[in-house]
C-alpha positions in Angstrom: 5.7 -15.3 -0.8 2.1 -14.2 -0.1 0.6 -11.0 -2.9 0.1 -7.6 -1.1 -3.7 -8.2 -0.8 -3.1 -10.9 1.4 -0.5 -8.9 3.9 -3.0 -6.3 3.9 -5.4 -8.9 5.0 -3.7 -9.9 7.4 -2.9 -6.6 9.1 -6.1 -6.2 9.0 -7.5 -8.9 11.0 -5.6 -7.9 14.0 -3.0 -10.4 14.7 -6.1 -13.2 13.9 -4.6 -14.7 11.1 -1.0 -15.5 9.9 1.9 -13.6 11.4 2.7 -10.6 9.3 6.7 -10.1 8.8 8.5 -7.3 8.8 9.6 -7.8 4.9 6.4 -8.4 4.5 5.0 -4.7 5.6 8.0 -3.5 4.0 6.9 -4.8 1.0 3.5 -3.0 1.0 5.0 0.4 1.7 7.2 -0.1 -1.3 4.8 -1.1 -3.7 2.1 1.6 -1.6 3.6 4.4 -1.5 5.2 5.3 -5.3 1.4 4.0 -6.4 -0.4 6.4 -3.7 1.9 9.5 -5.2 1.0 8.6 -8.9 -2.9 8.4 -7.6 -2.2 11.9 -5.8 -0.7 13.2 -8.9 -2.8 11.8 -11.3 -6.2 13.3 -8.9 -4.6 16.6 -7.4 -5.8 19.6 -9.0 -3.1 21.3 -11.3 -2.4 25.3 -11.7 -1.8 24.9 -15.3 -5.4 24.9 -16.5 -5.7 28.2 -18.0 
């Protein structure tokens, strides 16, 4: 099994290089998405700075 830099590679050279599957875009939106909401929280302004 390929790393997620490498699917995201691949998606991005348009259907150039190896033919992405559907675990594997699966797989990026699993390990994606909890890390994009801890970014979010981590950089989103909190209403508890008083």
């Amino acid at each position: 099994m390929r790393d997620a830099a490498s699917v995201v590679r691949a998606l991005g050279t348009g259907g150039r290089g190896a033919p992405v599957s559907a675990a594997e875009v699966g797989l990026v939106f699993v390990v994606g998405m909890p890390l994009a909401v801890v970014v979010a929280m981590i950089l989103w302004p909190s209403d508890y700075d008083d």
